[in-house]
C-alpha positions in Angstrom: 20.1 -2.2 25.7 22.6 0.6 24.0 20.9 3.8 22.1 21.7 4.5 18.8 21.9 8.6 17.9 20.7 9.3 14.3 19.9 12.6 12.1 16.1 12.0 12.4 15.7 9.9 15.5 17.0 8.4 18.5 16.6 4.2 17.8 16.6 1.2 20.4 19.2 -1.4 19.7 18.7 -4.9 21.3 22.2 -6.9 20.7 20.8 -10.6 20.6 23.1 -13.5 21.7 23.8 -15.1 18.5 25.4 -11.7 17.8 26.9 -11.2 20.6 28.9 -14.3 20.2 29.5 -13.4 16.5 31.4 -9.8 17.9 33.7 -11.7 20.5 34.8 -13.9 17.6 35.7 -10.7 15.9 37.3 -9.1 19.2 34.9 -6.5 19.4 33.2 -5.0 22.8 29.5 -4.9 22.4 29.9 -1.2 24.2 31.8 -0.3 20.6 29.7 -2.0 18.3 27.3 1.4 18.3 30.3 3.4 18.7 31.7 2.5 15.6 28.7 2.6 13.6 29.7 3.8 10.6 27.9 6.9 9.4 28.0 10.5 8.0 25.9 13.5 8.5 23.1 14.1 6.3 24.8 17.1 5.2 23.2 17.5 1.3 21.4 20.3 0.8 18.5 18.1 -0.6 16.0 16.0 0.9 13.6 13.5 0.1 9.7 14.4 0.0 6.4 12.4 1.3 4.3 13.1 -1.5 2.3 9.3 -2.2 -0.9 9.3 -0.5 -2.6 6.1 0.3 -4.1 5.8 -3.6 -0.4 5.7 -4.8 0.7 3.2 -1.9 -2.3 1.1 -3.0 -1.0 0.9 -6.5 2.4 0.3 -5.6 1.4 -2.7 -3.1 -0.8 -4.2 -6.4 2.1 -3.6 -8.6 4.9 -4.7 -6.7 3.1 -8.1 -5.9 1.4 -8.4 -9.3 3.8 -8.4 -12.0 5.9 -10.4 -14.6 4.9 -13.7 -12.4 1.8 -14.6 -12.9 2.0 -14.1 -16.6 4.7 -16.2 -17.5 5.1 -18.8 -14.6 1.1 -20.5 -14.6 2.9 -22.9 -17.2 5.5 -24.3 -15.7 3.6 -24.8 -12.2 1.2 -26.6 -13.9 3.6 -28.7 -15.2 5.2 -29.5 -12.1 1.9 -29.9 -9.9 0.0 -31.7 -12.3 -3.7 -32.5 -11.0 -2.1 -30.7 -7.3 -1.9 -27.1 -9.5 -5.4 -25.8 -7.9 -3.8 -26.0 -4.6 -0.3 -24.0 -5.3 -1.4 -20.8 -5.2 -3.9 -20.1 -2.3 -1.1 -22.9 -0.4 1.6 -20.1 -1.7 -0.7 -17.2 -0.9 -0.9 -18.6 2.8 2.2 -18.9 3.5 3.7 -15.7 2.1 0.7 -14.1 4.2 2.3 -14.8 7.8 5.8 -13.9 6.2 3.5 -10.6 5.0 1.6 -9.9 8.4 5.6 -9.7 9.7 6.6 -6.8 7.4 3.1 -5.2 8.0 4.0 -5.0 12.0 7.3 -3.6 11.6 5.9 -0.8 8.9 3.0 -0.1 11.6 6.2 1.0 14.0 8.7 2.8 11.2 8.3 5.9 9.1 11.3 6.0 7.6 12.7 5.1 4.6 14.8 1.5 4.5 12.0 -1.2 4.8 13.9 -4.6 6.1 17.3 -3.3 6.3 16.1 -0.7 8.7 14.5 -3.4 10.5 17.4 -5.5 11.1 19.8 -2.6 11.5 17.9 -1.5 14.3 17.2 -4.3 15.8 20.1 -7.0 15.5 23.0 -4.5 14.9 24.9 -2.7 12.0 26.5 -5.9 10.6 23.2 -7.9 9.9 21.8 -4.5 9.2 24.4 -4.2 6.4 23.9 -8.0 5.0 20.2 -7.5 5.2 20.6 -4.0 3.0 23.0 -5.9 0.6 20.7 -8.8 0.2 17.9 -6.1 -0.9 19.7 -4.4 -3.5 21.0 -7.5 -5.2 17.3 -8.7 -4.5 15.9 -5.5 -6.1 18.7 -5.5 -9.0 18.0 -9.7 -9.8 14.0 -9.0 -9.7 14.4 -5.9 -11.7 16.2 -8.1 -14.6 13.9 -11.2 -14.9 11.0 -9.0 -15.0 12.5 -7.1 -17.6 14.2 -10.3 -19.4 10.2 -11.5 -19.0 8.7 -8.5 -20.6 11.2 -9.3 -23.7 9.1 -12.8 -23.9 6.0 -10.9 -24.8 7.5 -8.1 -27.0 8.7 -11.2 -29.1 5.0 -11.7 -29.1 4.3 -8.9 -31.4 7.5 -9.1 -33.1 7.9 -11.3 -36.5 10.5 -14.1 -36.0 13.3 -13.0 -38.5 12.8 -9.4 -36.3 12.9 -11.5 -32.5 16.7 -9.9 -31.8 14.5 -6.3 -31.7 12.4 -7.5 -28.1 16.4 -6.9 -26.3 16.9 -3.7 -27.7 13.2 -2.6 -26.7 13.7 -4.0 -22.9 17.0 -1.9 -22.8 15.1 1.1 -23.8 12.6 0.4 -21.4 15.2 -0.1 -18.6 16.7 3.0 -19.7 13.7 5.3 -19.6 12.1 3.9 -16.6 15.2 4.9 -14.6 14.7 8.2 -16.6 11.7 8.9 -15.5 12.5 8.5 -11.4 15.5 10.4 -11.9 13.3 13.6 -12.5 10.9 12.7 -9.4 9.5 10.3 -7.4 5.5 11.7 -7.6 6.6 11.4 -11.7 7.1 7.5 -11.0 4.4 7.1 -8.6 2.3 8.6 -11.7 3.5 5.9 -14.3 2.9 2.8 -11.7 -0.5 3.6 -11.4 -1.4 4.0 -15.1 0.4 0.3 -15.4 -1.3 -1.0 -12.4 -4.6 -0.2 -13.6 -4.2 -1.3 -17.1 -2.9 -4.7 -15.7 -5.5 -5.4 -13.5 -8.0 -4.9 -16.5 -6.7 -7.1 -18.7 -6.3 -9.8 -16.2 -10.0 -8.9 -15.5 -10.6 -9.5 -18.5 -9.4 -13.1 -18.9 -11.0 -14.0 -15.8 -14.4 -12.9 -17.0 -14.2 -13.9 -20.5 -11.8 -16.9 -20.2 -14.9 -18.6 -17.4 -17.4 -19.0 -20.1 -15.0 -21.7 -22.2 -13.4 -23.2 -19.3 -14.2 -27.4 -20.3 -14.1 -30.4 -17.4 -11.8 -32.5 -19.9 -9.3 -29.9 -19.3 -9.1 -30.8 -16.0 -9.6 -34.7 -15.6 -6.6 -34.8 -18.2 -4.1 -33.7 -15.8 -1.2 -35.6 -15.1 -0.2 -36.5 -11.4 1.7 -34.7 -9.1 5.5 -34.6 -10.1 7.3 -32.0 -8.3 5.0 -29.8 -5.6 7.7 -28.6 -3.6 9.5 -26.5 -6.8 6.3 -25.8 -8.2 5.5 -24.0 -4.7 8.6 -22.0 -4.9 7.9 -20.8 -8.8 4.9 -19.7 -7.7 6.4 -17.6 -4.7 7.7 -15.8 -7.6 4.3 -14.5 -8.1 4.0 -12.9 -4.8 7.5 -11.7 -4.3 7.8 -7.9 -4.3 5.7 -6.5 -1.2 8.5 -7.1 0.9 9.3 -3.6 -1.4 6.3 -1.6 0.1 8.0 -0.3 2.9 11.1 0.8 1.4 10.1 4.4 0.4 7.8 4.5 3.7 10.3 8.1 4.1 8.4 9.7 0.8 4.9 8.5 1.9 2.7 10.8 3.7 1.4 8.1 6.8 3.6 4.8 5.8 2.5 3.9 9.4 -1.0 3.6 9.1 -0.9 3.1 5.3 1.5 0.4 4.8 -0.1 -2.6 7.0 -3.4 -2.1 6.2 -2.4 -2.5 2.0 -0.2 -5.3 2.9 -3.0 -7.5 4.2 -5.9 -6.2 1.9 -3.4 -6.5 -1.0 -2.7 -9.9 -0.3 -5.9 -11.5 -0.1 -7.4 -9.7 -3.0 -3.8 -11.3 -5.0 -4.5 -14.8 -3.9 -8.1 -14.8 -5.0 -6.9 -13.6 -8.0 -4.1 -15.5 -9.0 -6.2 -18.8 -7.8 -9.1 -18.0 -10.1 -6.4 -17.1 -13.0 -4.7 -20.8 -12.8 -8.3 -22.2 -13.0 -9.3 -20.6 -16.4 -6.0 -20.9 -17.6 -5.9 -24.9 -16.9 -9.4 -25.3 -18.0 -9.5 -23.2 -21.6 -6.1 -24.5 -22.6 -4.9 -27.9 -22.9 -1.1 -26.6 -23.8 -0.8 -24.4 -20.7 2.2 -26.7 -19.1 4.6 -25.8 -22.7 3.6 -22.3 -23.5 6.5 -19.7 -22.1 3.6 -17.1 -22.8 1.0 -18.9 -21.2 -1.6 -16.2 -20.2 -1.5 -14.6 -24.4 -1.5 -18.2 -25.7 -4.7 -19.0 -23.8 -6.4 -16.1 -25.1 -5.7 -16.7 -28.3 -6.5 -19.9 -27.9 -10.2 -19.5 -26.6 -10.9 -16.3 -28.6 -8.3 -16.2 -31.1 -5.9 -13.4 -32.5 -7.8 -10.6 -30.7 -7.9 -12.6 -27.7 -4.1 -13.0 -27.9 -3.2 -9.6 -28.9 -5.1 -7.9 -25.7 -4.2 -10.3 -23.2 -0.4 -9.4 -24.6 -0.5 -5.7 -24.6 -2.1 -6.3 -20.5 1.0 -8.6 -20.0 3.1 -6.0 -21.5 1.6 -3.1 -19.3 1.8 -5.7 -16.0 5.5 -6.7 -16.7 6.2 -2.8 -17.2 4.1 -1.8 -14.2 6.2 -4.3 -12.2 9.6 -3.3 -13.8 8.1 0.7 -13.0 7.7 -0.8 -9.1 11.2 -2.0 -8.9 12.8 1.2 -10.5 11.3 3.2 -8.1 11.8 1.0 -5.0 15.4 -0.4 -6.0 17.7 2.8 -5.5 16.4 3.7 -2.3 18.0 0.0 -0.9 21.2 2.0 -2.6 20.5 4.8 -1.0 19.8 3.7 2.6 23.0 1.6 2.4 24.8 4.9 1.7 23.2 6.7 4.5 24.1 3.9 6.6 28.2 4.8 6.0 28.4 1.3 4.2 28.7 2.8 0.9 30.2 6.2 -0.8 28.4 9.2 0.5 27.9 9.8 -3.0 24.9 7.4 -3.5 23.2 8.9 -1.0 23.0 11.9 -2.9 20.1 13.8 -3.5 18.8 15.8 -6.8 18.9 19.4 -5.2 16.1 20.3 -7.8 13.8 16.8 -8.2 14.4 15.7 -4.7 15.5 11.9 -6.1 18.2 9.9 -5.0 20.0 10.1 -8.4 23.3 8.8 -8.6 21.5 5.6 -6.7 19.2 5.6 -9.6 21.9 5.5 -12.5 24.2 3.1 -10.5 21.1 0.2 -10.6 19.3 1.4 -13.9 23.1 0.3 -15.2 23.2 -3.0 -13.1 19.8 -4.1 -14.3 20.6 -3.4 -18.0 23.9 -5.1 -17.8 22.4 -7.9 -16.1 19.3 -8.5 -18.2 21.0 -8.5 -21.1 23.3 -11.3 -19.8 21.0 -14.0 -17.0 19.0 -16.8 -17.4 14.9 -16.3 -16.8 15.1 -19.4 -15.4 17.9 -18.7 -13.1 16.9 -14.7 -12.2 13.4 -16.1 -11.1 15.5 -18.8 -8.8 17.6 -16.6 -7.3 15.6 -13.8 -7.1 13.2 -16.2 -4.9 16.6 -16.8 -3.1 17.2 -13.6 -1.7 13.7 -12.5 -0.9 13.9 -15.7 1.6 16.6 -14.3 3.3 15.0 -10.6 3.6 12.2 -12.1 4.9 14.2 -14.1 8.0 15.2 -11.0 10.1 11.8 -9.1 9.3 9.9 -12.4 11.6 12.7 -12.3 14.1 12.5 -8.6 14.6 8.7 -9.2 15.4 9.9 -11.6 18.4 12.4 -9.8 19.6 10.8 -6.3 19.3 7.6 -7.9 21.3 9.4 -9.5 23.7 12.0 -6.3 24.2 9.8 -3.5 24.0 6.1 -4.5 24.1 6.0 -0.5 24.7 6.9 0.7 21.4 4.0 2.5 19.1 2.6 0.3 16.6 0.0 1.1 14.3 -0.8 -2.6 13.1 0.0 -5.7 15.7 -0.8 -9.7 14.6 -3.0 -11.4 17.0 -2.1 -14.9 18.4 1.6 -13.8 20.2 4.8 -15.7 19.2 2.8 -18.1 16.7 2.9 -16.4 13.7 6.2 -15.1 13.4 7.5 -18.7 14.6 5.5 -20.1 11.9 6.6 -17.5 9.5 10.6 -18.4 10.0 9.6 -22.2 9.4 7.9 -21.2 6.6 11.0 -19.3 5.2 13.1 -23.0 6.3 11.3 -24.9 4.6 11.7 -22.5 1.5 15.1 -22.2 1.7 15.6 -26.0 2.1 13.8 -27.3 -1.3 15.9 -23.9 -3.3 18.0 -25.5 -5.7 22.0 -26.3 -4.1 23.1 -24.2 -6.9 21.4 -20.7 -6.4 21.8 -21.4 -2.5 25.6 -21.8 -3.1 25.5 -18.3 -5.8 23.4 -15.9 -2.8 26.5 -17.4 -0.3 29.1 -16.0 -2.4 27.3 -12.9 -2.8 26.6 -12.1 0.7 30.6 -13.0 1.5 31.7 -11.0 -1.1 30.2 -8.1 0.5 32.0 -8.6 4.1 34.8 -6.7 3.0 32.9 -3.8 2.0 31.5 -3.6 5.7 34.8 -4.7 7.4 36.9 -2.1 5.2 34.3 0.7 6.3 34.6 -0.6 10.0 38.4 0.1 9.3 38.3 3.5 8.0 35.6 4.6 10.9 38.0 3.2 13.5 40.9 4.8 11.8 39.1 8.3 11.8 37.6 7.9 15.6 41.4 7.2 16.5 
């Protein structure tokens, strides 16, 4: 057991075997691996604030689970689990739900800013710290563009057909000023994801309520059999992908500890419910649900015409830009952390002397995203941004075991019941995800996390160099 020395706090480091074995390879001593941690002194004359209370950190945990999702993807998983579609979401909702009750044990024990990465640094060591950190920025970066590439689906909506080319210049503008508007402050962005997340739960509200009363049986008993259960389950885990995000600004939140676990859970049970009930109507008021890319607006329209349509859009709208306000808020600080770690430019980890904000963090992935949503595949940012999620979510159970079975002492504001089970069954959840992704995206998110070695072995280099 080594101690690892930081600004803030002095943090327990447990060096597992598989990572031990993985350090001899590279002819390193376990006794150095803390030693040559790379890191700099928080030395910036800024500092970042805990100004979201629990009524922001509720909105957050809605918005970063309910977003672009479950507006555009009830189609296609219809499609693929036929007459089994009633079953995807609370199966989905389940299973995330253990990965969930993971993350909401390791926020009940950190304060600080970092969310997974910190997890894994701390626990399993700088270098999966590092590939943890990298896989949530690309993560944050991917989700950031497919919601934004999905909120151009609906602008097109409002938008005549010779005029469709407008919907990318608006979802560049939207990038633009949504990384505008955290640049000048997180409590500013905090202030924006709220007025989305509550206009986006009332027009889902809405169609639940209304959309009941013309739900028909024939809808149902027409339903082709199952074809493909296994990929629909994985669209649908784009639904629920996002809270993994709660805990990265826990270092701006006023009590992330007793805060964070407690929305976790109540965020995802209220979710499931929802997005369960949504499928229903949806499947039962319209018989084209399985072809429509705007499926939710189409319904609408489809049970109570233009009106229908146009309110159901301008919710979807308001959902897909409360989401994409989420991500813009949450994204950097992966940035950010990385920085403060020493495996990035001390320059990211800058902060805004006057507005307290990561900034340079900011315009570095408002770029990324722009570039990038301007240039994917919906089809293929929803796959891979499943993809990486997966593999955030892999460390977060492990730390669970190893944390309990290392230091049963340690503080925790929120603990899961039932011992090992849970995060056993969580990590053969995450398998069993992993295993039905498509080859493709599996073999794309293993070129990006080998691309970034270099990065952490060049730092290692220049840390060795100076210490010498």
């Amino acid at each position: 057991m080594c101690y690892r020395k930081s600004d803030e706090s002095t943090t327990l480091y447990f060096p597992s075997s598989c990572e031990s074995l993985l350090y001899s390879l590279m002819d390193i001593r376990q006794s150095e691996i803390m030693e040559y941690l790379p890191k700099h002194p928080d030395n910036q004359k800024g500092h970042l604030k805990r100004v979201l209370g629990t009524f922001d950190v509720i909105c957050m945990g809605f918005n970063c689970v309910v977003g672009a999702g479950i507006f555009l993807i009830v189609g296609q998983v219809q499609s693929l689990a036929g007459n089994g579609v009633f079953l995807v979401f609370p199966l989905c909702g389940l299973l995330c739900f253990f990965i969930a009750l993971c993350f909401a044990e390791m926020a009940g024990i950190y304060g600080k800013t970092g969310g997974a990465y910190l997890y894994a640094r701390d626990v399993f060591g700088p270098l999966i710290g590092f590939w943890v950190g990298w896989i949530m920025w690309i993560s944050s970066i991917i989700g950031w563009a497919s919601v934004a590439s999905g909120f151009g689906f609906y602008v097109r909506y409002f938008l005549p057909e010779e005029q469709a080319w407008c919907s990318m210049l608006i979802v560049a503008t939207s990038i633009a000023g949504l990384g505008s508007v955290n640049y000048f402050g997180i409590k500013l962005g905090a202030k924006v994801i709220n007025f989305f997340t509550v206009g986006k739960l009332f027009s889902l509200l809405m169609f639940v309520g209304i959309g009941m009363f013309f739900v028909k049986k024939g809808n149902f008993t027409s339903l082709h059999r199952i074809e493909n259960f296994n990929t629909a389950i994985i669209i649908a885990l784009y639904a629920y992908t996002g809270f993994e995000f709660i805990g990265v600004p826990a270092g701006e939140m006023r009590n992330p500890q007793r805060d964070i676990p407690r929305i976790l859970v109540f965020v995802f049970l209220i979710v499931t419910l929802f997005y369960a009930t949504i499928q229903i109507v949806a499947t039962g008021t319209f018989p084209g649900l399985a072809t429509s890319e705007k499926p939710l607006a189409d319904a609408a329209k489809y049970f109570l015409g233009p009106v229908g349509g146009l309110i159901i859009g301008i919710g979807a709208l308001l959902s897909i830009g409360g989401s994409s306000a989420g991500i813009a808020l949450t994204s950097p600080r992966s940035l950010y952390v990385l920085s403060k770690g020493g495996f990035f430019p001390e320059l990211f980890s800058k902060i805004h002397p006057r507005y307290h904000t990561p900034h340079v963090a900011i315009l570095v992935n408002t770029g990324l995203t722009l570039f990038l949503s301007i240039t994917g595949s919906f089809k293929y940012l929803i796959a891979a941004s499943v993809m990486v999620s997966i593999l955030q979510y892999i460390p977060t159970c492990l730390a669970v075991i190893v944390l309990r079975k290392k230091r049963p002492d340690v503080k925790r504001t929120f603990m899961v019941s039932g011992g090992y089970c849970i995060p056993f069954f969580a990590l053969v959840i995450c398998c069993w995800l992993v295993y039905h992704v498509e080859l493709k995206v599996i073999a794309a998110t293993v070129f990006v996390i080998v691309v970034s070695l270099p990065l952490y072995f060049y730092k290692r280099t220049v840390v060795n160099q100076i210490e010498t």
